[in-house]
ROKE-749004 format. One record per residue: residue number from 1; x, y, z of N, C-alpha, C in turn. Coordinates in pm, whole numbers, plus 50000, padded with zeros to 5 digits. Each point is the difference from the previous one (the first is absolute). Layout:
SITE / NUM / X / Y / Z / X / Y / Z / X / Y / Z
...
***
This chain:
SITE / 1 / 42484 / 81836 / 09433 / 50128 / 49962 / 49941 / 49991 / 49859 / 49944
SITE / 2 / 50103 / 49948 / 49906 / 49996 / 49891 / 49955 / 50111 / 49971 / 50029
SITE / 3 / 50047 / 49878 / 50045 / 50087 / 49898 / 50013 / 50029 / 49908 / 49959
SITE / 4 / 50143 / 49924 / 49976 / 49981 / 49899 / 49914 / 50134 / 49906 / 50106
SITE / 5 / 49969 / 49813 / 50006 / 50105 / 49971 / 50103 / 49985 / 49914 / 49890
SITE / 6 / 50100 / 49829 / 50059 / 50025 / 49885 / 49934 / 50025 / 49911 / 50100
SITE / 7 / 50005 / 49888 / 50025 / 50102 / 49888 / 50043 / 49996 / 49992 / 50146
SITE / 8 / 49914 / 50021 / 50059 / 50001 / 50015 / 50158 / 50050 / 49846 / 50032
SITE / 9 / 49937 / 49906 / 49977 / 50025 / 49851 / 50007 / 49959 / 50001 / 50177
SITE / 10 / 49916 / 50042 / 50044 / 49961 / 50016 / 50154 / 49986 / 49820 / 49990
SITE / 11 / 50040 / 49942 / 50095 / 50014 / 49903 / 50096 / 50129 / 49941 / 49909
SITE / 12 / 50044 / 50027 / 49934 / 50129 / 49907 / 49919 / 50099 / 49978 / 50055
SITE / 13 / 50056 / 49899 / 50107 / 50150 / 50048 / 50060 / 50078 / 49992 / 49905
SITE / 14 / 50016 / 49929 / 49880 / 50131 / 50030 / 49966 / 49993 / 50078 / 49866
SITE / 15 / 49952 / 50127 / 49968 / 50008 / 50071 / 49942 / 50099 / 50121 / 50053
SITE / 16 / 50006 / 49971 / 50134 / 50130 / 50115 / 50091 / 50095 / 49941 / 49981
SITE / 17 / 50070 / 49887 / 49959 / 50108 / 49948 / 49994 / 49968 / 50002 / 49791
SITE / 18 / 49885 / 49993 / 49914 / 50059 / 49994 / 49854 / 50071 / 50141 / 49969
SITE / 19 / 49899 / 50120 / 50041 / 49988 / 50106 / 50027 / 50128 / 50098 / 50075
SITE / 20 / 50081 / 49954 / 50076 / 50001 / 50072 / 50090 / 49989 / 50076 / 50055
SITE / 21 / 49855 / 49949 / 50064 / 49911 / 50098 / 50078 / 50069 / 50062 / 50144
SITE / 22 / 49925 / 50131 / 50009 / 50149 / 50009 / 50152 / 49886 / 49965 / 50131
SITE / 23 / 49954 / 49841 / 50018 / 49953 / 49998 / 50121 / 50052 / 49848 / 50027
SITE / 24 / 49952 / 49990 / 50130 / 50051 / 49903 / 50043 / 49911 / 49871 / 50004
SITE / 25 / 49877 / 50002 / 50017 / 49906 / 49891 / 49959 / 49857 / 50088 / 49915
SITE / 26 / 49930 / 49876 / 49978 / 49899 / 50023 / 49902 / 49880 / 50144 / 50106
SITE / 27 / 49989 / 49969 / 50129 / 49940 / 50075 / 50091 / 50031 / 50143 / 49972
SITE / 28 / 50110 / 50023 / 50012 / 50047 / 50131 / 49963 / 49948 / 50063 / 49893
SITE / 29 / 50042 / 49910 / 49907 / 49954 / 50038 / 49875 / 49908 / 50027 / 49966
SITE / 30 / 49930 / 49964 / 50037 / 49840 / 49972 / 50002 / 49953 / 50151 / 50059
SITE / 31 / 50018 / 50009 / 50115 / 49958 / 50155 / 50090 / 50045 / 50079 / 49923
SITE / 32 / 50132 / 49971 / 49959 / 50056 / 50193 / 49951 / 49980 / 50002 / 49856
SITE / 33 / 49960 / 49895 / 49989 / 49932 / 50031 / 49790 / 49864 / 50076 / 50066
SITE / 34 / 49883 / 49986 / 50088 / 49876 / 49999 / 50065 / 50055 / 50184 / 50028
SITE / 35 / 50088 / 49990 / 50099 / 50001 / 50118 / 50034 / 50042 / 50105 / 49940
SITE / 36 / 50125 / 49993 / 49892 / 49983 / 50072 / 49893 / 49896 / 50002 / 49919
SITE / 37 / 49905 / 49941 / 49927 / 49906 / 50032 / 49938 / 49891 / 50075 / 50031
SITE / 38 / 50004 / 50005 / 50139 / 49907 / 50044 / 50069 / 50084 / 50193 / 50023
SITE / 39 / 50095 / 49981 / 50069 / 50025 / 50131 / 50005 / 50042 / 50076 / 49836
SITE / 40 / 49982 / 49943 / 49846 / 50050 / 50036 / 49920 / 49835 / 50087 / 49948
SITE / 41 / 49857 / 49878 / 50035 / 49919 / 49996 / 49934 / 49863 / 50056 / 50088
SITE / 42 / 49914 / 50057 / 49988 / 49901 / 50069 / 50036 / 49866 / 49881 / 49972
SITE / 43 / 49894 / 50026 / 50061 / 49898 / 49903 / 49924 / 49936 / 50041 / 49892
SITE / 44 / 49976 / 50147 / 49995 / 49972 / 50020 / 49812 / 50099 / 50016 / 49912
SITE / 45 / 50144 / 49927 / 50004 / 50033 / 49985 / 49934 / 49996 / 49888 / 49908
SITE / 46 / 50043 / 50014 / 49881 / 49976 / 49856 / 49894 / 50148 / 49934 / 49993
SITE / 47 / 50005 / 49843 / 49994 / 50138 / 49947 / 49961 / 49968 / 49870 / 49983
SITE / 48 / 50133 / 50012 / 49840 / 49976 / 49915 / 49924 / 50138 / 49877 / 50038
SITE / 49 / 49953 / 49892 / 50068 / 50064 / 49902 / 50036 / 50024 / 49956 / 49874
SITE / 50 / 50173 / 49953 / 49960 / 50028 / 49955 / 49878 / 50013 / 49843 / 50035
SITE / 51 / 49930 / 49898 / 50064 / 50008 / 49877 / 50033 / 50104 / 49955 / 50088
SITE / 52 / 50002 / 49905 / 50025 / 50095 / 49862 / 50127 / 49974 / 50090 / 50078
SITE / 53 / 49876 / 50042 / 50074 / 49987 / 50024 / 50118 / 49990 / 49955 / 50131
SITE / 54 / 49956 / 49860 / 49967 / 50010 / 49915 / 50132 / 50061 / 49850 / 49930
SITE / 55 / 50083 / 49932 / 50066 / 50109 / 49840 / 49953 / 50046 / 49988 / 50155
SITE / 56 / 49928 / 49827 / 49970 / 50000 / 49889 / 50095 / 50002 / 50076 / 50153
SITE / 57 / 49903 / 50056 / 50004 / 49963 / 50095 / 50177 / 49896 / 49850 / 50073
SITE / 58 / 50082 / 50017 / 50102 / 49919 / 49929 / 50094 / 49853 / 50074 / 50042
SITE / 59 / 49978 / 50104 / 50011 / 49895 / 50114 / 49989 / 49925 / 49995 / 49889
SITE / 60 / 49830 / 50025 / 49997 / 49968 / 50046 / 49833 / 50041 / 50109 / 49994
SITE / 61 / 49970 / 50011 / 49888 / 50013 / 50116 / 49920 / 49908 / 50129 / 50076
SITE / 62 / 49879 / 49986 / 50040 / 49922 / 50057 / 50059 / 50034 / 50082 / 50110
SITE / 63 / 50133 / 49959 / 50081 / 50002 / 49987 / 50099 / 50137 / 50144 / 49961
SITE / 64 / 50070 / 49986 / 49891 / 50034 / 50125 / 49900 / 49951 / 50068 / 49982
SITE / 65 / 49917 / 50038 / 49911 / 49938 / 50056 / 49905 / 49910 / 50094 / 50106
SITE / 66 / 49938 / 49911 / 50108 / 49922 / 50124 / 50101 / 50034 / 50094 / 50047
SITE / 67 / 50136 / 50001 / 50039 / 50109 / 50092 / 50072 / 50013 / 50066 / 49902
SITE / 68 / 50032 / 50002 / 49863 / 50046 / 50127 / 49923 / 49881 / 50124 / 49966
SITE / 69 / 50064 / 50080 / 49954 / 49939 / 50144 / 49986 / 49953 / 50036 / 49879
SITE / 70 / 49880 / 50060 / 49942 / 50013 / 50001 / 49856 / 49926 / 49931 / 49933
SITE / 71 / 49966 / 50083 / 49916 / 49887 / 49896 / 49868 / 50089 / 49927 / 49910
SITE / 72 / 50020 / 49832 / 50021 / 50074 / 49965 / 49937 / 49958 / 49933 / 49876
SITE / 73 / 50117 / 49978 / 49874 / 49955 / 49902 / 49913 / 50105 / 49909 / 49954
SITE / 74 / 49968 / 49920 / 49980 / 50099 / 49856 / 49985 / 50008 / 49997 / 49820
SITE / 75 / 50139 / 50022 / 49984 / 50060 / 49890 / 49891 / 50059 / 49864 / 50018
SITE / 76 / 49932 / 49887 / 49961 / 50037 / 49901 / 50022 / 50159 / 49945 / 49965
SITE / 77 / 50098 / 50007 / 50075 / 50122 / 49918 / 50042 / 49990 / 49854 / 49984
SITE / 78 / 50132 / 49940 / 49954 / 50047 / 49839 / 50009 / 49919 / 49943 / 50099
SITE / 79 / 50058 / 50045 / 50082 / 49945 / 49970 / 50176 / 49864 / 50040 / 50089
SITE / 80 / 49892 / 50030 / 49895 / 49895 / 50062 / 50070 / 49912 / 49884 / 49976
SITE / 81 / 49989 / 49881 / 49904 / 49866 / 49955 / 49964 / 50025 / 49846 / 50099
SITE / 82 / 50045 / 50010 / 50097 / 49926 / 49881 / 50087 / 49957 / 50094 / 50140
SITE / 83 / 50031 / 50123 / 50074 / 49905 / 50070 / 50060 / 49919 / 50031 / 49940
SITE / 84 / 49960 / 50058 / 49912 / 49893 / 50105 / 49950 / 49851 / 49865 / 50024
SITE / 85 / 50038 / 49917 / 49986 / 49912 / 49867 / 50007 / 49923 / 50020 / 50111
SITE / 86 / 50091 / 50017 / 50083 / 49927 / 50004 / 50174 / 49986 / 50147 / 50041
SITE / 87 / 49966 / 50068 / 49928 / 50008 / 50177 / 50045 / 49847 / 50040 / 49932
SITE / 88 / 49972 / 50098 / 50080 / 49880 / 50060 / 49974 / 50008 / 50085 / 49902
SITE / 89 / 50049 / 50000 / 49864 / 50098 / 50147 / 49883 / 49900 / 50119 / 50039
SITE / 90 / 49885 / 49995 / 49945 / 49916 / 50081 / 50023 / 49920 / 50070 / 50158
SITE / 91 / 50062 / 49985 / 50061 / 50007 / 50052 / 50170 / 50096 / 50044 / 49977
SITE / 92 / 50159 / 49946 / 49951 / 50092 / 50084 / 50006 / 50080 / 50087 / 49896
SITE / 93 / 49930 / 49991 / 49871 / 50066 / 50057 / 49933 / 49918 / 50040 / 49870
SITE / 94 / 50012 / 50149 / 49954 / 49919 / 50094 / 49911 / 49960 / 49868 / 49859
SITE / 95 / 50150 / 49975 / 49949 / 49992 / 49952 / 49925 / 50166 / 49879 / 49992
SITE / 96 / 49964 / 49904 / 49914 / 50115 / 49875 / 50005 / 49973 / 49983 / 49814
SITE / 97 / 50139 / 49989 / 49974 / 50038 / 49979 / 49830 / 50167 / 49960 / 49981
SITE / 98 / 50002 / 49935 / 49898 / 50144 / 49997 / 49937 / 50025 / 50102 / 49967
SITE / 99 / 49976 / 50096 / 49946 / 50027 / 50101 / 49922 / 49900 / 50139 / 49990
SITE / 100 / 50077 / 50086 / 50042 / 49909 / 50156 / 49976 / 50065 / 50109 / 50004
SITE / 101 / 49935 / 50047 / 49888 / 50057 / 50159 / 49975 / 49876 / 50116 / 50097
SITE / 102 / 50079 / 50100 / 50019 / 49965 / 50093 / 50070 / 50051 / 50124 / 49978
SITE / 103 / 49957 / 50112 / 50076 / 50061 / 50156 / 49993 / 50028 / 50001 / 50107
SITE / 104 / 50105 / 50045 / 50033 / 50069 / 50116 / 50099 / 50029 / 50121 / 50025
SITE / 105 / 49925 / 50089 / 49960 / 50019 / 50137 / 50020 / 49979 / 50035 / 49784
SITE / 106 / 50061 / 50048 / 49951 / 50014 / 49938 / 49857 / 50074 / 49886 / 49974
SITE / 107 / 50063 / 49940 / 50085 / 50092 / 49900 / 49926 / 49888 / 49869 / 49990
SITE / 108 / 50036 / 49946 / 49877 / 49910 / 49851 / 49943 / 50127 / 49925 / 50109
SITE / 109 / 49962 / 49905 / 50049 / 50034 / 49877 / 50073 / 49963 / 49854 / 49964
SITE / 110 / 50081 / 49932 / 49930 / 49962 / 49849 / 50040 / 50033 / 49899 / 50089
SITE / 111 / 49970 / 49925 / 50077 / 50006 / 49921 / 50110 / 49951 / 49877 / 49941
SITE / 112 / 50157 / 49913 / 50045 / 49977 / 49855 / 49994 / 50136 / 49949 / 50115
SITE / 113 / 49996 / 49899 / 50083 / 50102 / 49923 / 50073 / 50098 / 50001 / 49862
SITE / 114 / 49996 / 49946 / 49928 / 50104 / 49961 / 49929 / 50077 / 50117 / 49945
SITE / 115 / 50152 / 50021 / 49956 / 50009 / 50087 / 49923 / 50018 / 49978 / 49888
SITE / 116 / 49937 / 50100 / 49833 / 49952 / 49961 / 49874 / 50107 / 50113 / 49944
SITE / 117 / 50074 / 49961 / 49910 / 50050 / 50028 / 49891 / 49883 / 50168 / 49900
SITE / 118 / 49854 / 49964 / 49998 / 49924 / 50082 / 49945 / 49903 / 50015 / 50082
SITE / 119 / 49893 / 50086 / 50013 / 49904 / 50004 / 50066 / 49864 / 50141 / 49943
SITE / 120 / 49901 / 49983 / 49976 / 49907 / 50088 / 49970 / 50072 / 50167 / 50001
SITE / 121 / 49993 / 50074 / 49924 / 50045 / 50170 / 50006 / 50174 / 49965 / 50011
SITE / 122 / 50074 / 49888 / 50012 / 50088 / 50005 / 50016 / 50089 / 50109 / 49890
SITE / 123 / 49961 / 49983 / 49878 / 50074 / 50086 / 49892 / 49942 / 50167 / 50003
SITE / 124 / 49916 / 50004 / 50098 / 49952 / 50148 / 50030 / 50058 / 50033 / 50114
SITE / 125 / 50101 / 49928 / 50108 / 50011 / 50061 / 50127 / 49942 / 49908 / 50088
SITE / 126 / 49910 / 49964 / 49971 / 49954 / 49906 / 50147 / 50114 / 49903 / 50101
SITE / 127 / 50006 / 50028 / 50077 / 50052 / 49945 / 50112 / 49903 / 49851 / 49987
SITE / 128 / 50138 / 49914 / 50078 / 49966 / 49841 / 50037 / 50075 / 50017 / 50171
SITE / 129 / 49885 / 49938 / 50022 / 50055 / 49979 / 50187 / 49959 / 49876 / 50001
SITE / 130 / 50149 / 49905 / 50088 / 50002 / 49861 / 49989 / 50045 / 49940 / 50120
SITE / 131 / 49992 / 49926 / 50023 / 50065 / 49915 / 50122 / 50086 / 49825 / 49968
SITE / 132 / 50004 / 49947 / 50065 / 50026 / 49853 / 49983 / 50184 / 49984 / 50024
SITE / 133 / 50056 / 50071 / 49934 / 50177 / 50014 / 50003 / 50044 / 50042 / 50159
SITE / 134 / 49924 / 50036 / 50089 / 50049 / 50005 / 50089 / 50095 / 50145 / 49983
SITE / 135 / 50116 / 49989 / 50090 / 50151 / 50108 / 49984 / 50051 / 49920 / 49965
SITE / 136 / 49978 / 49881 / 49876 / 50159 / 49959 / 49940 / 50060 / 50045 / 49905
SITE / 137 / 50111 / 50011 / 50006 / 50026 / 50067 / 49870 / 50138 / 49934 / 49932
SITE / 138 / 49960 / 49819 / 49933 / 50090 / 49989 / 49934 / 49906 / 49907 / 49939
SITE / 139 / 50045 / 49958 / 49863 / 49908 / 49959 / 49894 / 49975 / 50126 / 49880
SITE / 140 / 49918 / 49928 / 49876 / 49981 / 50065 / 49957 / 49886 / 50060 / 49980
SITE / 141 / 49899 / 49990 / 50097 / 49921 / 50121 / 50076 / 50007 / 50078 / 49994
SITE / 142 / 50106 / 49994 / 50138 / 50036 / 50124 / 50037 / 50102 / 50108 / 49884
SITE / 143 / 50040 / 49941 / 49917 / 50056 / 50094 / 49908 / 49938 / 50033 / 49925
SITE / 144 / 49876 / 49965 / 49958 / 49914 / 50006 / 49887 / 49887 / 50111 / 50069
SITE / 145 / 49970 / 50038 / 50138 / 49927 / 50058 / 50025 / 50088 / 50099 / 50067
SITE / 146 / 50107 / 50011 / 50005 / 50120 / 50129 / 50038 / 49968 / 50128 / 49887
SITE / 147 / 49972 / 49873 / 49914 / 49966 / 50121 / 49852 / 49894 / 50088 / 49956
SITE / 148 / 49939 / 49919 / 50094 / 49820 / 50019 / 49963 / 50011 / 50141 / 50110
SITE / 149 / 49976 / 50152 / 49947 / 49984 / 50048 / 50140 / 49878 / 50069 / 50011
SITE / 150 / 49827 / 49940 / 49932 / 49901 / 49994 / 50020 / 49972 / 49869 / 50071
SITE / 151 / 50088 / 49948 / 50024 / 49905 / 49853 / 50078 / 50094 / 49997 / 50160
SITE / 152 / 49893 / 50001 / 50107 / 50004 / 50048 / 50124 / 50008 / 49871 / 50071
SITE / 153 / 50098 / 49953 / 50066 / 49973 / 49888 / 50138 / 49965 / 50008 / 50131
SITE / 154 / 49861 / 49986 / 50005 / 49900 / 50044 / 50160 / 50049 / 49876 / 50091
SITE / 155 / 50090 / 49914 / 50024 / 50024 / 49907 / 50093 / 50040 / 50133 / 50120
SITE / 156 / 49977 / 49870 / 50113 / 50034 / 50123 / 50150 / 50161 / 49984 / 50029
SITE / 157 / 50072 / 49932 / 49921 / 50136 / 49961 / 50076 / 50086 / 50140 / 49930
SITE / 158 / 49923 / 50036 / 49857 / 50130 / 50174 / 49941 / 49853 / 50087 / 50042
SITE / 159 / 49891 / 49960 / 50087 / 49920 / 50161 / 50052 / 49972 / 50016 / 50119
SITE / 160 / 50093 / 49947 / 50067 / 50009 / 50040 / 50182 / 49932 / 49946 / 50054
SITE / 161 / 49918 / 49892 / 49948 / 49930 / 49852 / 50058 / 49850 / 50054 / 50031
SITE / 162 / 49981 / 50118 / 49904 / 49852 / 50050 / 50012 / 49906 / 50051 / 49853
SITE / 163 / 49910 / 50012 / 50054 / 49945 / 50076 / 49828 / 50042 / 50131 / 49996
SITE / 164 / 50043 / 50056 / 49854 / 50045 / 50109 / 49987 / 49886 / 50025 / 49869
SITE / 165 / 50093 / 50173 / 50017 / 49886 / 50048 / 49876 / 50083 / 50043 / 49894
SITE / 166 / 49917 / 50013 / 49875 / 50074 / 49992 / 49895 / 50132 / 50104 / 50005
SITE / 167 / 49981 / 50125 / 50009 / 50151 / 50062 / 50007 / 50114 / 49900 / 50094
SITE / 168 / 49939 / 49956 / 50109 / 50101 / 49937 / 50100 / 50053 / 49840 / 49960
SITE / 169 / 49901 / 49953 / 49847 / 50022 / 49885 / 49951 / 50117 / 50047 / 49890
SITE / 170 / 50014 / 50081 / 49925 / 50055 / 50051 / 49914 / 50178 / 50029 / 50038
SITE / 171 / 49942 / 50090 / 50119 / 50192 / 49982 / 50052 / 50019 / 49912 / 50076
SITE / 172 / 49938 / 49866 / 50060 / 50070 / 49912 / 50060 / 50049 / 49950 / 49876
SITE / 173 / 49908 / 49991 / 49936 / 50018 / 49850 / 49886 / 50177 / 50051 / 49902
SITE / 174 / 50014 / 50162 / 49997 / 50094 / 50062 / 49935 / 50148 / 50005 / 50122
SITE / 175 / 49996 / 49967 / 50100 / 50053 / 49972 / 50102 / 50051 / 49864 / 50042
SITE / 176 / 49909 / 49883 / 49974 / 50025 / 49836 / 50011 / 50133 / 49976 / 49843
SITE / 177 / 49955 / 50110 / 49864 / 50025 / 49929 / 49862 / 50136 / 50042 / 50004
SITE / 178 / 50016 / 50137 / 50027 / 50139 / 50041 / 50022 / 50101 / 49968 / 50132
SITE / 179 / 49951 / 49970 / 50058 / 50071 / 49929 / 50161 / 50052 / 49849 / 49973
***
């Protein structure tokens, strides 16, 4: 299976208070992002981390990344390039990029943290899966990508704080826009 998450922010305390995250300290948070991923994800499975996976953790990154399940690969996030410094990428991860297109079953996929206005196959169908916006939804972002309904938001706060797979990305994300 393939999976796709966003925004874990593992050691961040106050991403539960930008967020509102439903835990009570960063500890929590931390385990039940760990333990959902784990009960979501198998080890031959593949998943494509859409960046800010780890911000300001007293923990490395390492100390993450070992516990999860899965052949992972990193799109680089705002928040990824002062860990990645001190991380082993290649022990932990298939592959690390700003930007990549992929297949999913037939569907063309592009993957970047950011969300883009255009993106490769976009005028053919291709799907964009993005992260960075979090669940906010005021700005003009969020109205500008209400519209877009090829471009997918993999953050964990609208996908049950775990990696999901593309059908299960499709109706959260159709579930967060209309809610």
């Amino acid at each position: 299976m393939i999976y796709y998450t966003a925004d874990q922010h593992f050691g961040h305390s106050n991403i539960i208070r930008f967020c509102d995250r439903p835990f009570k300290n960063v500890a929590e948070m931390d385990e039940t992002l760990i333990n959902n991923w784990n009960n979501a994800v198998s080890d031959d499975d593949i998943v494509y981390i859409l960046g800010d996976l780890v911000f300001r953790s007293e923990k490395s990154a390492s100390y993450y990344v070992d516990r999860l399940k899965g052949t992972k690969h990193l799109i680089l996030g705002n928040h990824d390039h002062k860990w990645i410094k001190n991380c082993n990428l290649h022990k932990h991860f298939e592959s690390v990029s700003c930007y990549l297109e992929i297949k999913d079953g037939k569907r063309r996929i592009a993957l970047c943290h950011y969300p883009m206005l255009s993106w490769g196959g976009a005028a053919r169908g291709a799907l964009h899966i993005y992260a960075h916006i979090h669940n906010k939804k005021d700005g003009l972002a969020f109205e500008t990508l209400k519209q877009m309904i090829n471009a997918l938001n993999a953050g964990v706060e609208i996908n049950d704080y775990r990696p999901v797979t593309l059908d299960e990305l499709i109706f959260n994300n159709r579930k967060f826009m209309d809610g």
